[in-house]
N, C-alpha and C positions, 0 to 999 in steps of 0.2 A: 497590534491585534494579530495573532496566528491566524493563519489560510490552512485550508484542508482542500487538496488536488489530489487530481483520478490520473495515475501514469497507466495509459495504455501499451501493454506488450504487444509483440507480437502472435499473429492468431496460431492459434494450436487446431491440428488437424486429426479427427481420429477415424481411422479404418475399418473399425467396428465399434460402432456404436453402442451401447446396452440402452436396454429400453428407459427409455422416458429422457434421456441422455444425447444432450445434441452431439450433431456430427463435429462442428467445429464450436470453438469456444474462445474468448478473447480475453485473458490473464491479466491484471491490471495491479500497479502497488500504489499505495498511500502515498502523499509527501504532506508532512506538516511544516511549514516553513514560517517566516516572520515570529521566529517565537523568542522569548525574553531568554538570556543566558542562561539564568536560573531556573526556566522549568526546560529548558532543550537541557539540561547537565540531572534533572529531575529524572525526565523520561530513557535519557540513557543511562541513570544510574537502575533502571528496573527495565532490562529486556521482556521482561516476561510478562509483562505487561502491554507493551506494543507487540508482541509476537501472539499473547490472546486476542486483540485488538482486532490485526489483522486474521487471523485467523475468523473471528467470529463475521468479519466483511469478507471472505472469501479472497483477500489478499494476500496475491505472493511476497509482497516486503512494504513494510512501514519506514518510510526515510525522516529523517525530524533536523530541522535546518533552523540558525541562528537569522541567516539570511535569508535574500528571494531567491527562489529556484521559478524560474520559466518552463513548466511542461509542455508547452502550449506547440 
């Protein structure tokens, strides 16, 4: 069964702020991991589709892993 993980970057600081817009903001990308060969070879045959994905979550990168990846 694939796992869906929150990778936290690090925090971005901005100097000027525009309204309604925080000062600082904390970046984060997806990792799908534990996934079957055949849908991790699925989802990398169609970038543009985890690049919507992430994009519609506010994510800098979507990673897609056969194995475990420890974010932790």
């Amino acid at each position: 069964m694939a796992r869906l993980q929150i990778l936290e970057l690090p925090m971005e600081h901005t100097d000027t702020p525009t309204l309604g817009e925080p000062a600082s903001r904390t970046p984060f990308a997806i990792v799908i991991d534990q996934l079957d060969q055949q849908a991790a070879e699925a989802l990398r045959a169609r970038p543009e589709i985890l690049s919507a994905f992430g994009t519609s979550c506010g994510a800098r990168a979507v990673g897609v892993f056969e194995y475990t990846v420890d974010v932790g």
